[in-house]
C-alpha positions in Angstrom: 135.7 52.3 152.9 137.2 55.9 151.8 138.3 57.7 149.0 141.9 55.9 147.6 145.3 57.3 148.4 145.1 59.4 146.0 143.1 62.2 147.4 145.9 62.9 150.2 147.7 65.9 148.6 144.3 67.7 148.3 142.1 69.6 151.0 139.7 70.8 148.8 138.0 68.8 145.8 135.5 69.5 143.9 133.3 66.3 142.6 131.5 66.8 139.2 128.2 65.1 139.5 126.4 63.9 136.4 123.2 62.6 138.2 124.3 59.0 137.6 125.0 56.4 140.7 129.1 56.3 139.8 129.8 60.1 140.4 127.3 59.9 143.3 128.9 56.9 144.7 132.3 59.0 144.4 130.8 61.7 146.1 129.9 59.7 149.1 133.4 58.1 149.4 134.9 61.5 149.6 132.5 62.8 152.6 134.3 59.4 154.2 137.5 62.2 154.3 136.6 64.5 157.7 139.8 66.5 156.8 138.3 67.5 153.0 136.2 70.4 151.8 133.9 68.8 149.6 131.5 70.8 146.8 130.0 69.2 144.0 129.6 70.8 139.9 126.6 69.5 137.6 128.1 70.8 134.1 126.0 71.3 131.7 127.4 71.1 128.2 125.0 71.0 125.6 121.9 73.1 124.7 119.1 72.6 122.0 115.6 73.6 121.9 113.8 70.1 121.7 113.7 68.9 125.2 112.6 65.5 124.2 116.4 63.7 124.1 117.7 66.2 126.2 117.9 64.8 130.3 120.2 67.5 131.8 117.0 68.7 133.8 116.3 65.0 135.1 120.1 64.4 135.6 120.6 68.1 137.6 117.3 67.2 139.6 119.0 63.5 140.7 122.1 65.3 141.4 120.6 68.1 143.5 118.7 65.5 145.6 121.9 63.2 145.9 124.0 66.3 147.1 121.2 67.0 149.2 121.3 63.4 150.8 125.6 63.8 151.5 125.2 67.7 152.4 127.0 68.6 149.6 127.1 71.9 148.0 126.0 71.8 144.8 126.2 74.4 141.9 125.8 74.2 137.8 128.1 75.5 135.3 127.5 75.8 131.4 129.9 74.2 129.0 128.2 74.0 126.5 129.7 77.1 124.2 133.0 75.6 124.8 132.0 71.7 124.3 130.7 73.4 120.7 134.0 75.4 119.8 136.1 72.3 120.8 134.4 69.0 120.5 131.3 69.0 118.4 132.9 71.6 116.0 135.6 68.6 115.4 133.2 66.0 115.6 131.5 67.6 112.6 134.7 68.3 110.5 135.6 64.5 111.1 132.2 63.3 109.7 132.4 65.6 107.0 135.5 63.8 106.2 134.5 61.1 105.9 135.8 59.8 109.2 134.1 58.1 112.7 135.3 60.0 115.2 134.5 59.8 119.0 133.1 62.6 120.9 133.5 61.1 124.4 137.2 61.3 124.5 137.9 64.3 123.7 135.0 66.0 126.0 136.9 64.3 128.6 140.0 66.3 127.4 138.5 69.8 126.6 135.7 69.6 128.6 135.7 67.5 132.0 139.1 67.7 132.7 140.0 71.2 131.6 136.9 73.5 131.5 135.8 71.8 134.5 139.5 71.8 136.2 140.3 75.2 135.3 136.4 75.9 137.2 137.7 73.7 140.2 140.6 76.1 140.9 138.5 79.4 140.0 136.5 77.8 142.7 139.9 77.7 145.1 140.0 73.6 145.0 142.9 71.8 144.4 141.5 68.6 142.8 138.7 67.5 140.9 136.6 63.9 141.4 134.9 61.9 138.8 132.9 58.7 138.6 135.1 57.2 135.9 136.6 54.0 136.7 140.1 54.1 136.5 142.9 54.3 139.2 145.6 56.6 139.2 149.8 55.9 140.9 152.7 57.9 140.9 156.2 56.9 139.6 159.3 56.5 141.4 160.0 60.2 138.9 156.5 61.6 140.8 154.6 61.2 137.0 151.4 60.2 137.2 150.1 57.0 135.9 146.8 56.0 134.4 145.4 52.3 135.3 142.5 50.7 134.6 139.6 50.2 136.8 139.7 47.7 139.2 136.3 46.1 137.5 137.3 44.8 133.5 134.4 45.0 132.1 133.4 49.4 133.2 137.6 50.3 132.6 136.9 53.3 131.2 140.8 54.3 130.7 140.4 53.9 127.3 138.4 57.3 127.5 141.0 59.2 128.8 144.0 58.3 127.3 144.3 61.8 126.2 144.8 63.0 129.9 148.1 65.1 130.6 150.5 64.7 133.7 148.8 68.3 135.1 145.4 67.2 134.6 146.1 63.7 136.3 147.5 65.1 139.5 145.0 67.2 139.8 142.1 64.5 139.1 140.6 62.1 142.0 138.6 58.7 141.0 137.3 57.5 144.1 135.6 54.6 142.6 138.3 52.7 140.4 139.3 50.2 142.8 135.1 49.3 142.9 133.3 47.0 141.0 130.0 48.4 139.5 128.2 45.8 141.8 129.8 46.8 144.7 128.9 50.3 143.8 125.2 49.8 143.0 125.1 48.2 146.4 126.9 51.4 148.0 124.0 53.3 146.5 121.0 51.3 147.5 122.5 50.8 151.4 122.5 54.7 151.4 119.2 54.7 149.9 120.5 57.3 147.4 117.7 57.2 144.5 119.8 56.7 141.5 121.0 53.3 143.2 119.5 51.5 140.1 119.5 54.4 137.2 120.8 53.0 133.9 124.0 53.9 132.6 124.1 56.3 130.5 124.7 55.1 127.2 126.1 56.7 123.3 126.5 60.1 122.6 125.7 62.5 125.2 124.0 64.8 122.8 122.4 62.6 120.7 120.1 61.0 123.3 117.8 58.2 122.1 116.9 59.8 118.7 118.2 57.9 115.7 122.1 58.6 115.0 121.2 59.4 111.0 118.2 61.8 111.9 121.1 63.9 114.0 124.2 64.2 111.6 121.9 64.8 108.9 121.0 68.2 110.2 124.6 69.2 110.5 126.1 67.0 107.9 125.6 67.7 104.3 124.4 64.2 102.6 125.8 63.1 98.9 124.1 60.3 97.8 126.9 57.9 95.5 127.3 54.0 94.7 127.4 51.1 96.8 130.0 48.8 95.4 131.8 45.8 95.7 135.7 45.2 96.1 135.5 43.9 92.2 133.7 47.3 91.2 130.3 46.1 91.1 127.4 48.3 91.9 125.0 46.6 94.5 123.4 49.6 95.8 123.3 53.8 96.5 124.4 55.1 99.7 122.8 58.3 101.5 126.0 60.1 102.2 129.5 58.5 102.9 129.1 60.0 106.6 126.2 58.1 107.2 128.2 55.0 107.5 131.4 53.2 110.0 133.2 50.8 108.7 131.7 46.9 109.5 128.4 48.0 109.6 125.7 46.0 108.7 122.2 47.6 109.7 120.4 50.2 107.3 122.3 49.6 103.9 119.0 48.7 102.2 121.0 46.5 100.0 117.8 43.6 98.2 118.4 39.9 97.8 119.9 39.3 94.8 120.3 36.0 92.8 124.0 37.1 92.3 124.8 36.7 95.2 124.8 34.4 98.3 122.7 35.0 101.6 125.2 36.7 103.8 124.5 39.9 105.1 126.6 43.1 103.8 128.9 45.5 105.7 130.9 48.2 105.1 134.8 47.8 104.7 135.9 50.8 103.1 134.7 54.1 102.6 136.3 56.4 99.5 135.5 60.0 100.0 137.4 60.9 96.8 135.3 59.0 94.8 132.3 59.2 96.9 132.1 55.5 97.0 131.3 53.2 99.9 133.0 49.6 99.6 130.6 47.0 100.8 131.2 43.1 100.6 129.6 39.7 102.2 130.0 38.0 105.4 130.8 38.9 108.7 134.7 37.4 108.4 135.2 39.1 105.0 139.0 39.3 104.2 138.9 42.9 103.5 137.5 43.6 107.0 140.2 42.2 108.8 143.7 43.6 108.7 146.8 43.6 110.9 148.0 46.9 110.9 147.2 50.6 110.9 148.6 54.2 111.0 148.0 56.5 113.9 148.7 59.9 114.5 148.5 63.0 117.0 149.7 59.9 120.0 149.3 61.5 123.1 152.2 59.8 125.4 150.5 60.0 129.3 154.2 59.1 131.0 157.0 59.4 129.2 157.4 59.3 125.3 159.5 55.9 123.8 162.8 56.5 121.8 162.1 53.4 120.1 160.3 50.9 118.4 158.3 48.8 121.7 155.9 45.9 122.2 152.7 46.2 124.2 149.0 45.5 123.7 146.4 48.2 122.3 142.5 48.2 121.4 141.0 49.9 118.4 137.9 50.3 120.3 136.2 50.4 124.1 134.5 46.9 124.2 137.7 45.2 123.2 140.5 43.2 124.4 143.6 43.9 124.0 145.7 42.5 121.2 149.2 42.4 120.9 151.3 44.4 119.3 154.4 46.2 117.8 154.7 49.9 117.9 157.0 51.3 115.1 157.3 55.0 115.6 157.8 57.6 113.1 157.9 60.3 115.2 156.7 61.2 118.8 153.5 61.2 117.7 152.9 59.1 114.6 153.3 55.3 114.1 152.7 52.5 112.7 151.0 49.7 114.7 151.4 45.8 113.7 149.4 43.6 115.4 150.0 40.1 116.0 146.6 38.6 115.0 143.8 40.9 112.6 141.6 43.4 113.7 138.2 43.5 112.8 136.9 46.5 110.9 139.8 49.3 111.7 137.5 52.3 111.6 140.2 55.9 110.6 138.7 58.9 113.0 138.6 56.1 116.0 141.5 56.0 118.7 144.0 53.0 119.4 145.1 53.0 122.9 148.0 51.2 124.3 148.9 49.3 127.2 151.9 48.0 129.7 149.5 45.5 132.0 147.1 47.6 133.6 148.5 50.4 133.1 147.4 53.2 129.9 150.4 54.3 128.3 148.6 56.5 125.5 147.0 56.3 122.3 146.4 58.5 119.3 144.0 59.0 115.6 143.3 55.7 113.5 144.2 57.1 110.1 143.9 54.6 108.0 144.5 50.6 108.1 147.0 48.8 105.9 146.5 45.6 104.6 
């Protein structure tokens, strides 16, 4: 077993190792490549003074003894003024408007595959690797094109949907054509010691800590009214940004005589009125809706001249739907589904799809009903 195809143009590559089994696994396929100059990166890219949900020491130590295992050379970069100035700076201004935005994608955009790259050829590589699980092609035109992992349910292309033509080419994932079995097997016949470390899981920089005990320290919270679609009040919310559209846990909303069993979930959030829209029942009408508007669409290939069909997800652990892509612009649309979406959540990303392969995506602005 080696590397893919697609490290062939490169001699030198440079494998960002996060101390998890998948980018150790994809360091190990590339020592399978006697031609290549190998080194391996632990990027660092955040910093805080409580230790306690912090594991970048834990993750450099597995990575330093994994490296150690292959031979690799191993050194550590810090990211983490640059993941602040462009994806926790944004990640903040989103939440503060009232949005759910998500991190992880665009750290893979600023971050993994820029930082990181332009430190890859500061380093005199070529290429960098990753342990994401997607596959990569080339065109009959030489473009690069994004495809799924070969296993369904770790496809992480839905992460980097952002990715540009330069940054593609220049990017190796050796273990896209692996399911995470296969891998976790890899990584136990080496004896490598992360062969059974959980995946990592959430926000990086968030940890296990409670998700409301972090934004509240950034996030300025105005408590308003919990109401109904009719206009009833049922409750007071903490701060609109505490809250993601079809959410059910921690709205503290009491039984009520008035009103029937169900649980209650978000469906809308007003941030001119400080209002948060809540309403009954997990298939609540005004939770489902067949169509949205995106904007700033990032087209990987080639951008449509025209209105198209294709499938698209509003979110990772999804399959896709169906769907008609009326365009705007380049880079704003309208997206009509063919069946409803539950709980279209503005600050998320829709990402569309041709078969396996990633044609884009862009910002969830707002659904329409």
């Amino acid at each position: 077993m080696t590397a893919g195809s697609n490290t062939t143009n490169h001699r030198h590559i440079i494998v960002g190792m996060s101390g998890g089994v998948d980018s150790s696994v994809a360091a190990w396929l590339l020592t399978q490549r006697p031609d290549l100059q190998l080194d391996a990166v632990f990027m660092q890219n955040w910093e805080e003074d409580e230790d306690d949900y912090c594991t970048a020491i834990e993750d450099f130590r597995d990575a330093s003894g994994v490296c150690a295992r292959l031979d690799i050379p191993l050194s550590s970069v810090n990211f983490s003024a640059e993941y602040w100035q462009t994806v926790f700076a944004d990640f903040l201004d989103e939440y503060n408007a009232g949005r759910t935005p998500n991190p992880d994608i665009l750290c893979n955009k600023e971050i993994k595959f820029k930082a990181f790259l332009d430190h890859a050829r500061r380093m005199g590589a070529s290429a960098i690797a990753t342990g994401h699980y997607v596959r990569t092609d080339l065109d009959s035109n030489g473009r690069a094109r994004l495809l799924r992992g070969a296993d369904a349910s770790k496809d992480q292309s839905y992460f980097l949907h952002t990715l540009d033509q330069q940054q593609l080419q220049q990017a190796v994932f050796p273990v896209g054509d692996l399911l995470k079995s296969e891998l976790r097997d890899i990584a136990r016949d080496l004896e490598l010691q992360v062969h059974d470390k959980k995946d990592s899981t959430g926000i990086c920089f968030i940890g296990e800590r409670r998700f409301s005990d972090f934004l509240a320290q950034y996030v300025a919270a105005k408590a308003g009214p919990m109401i109904t679609p009719d206009g009833e009040q049922v409750g007071t919310h903490n701060g609109i940004a505490f809250y993601t559209i079809g959410q059910r846990q921690g709205l503290g909303i009491g039984g009520s005589a008035a009103h029937r069993p169900e649980p209650w979930y978000v469906v809308e959030k007003r941030t001119e009125t400080n209002e948060l829209i809540v309403a009954q029942g997990h298939d609540h009408p005004a939770l489902h809706k067949k169509s949205l508007f995106a904007s700033r669409i990032h087209w990987i290939r080639q951008i449509p001249t025209s209105d198209f069909k294709c499938t698209a997800k509003i979110r990772y652990r999804q399959r896709d739907s169906e769907c008609k892509v009326i365009l705007q612009n380049q880079h704003e649309g309208i997206v009509n589904f063919t069946t409803t979406q539950r709980a279209i959540t503005p600050g998320q990303s829709v990402v569309f799809y041709d078969g396996d392969e990633c044609l884009g995506g862009g910002i969830i602005e707002y659904a329409i009903q």
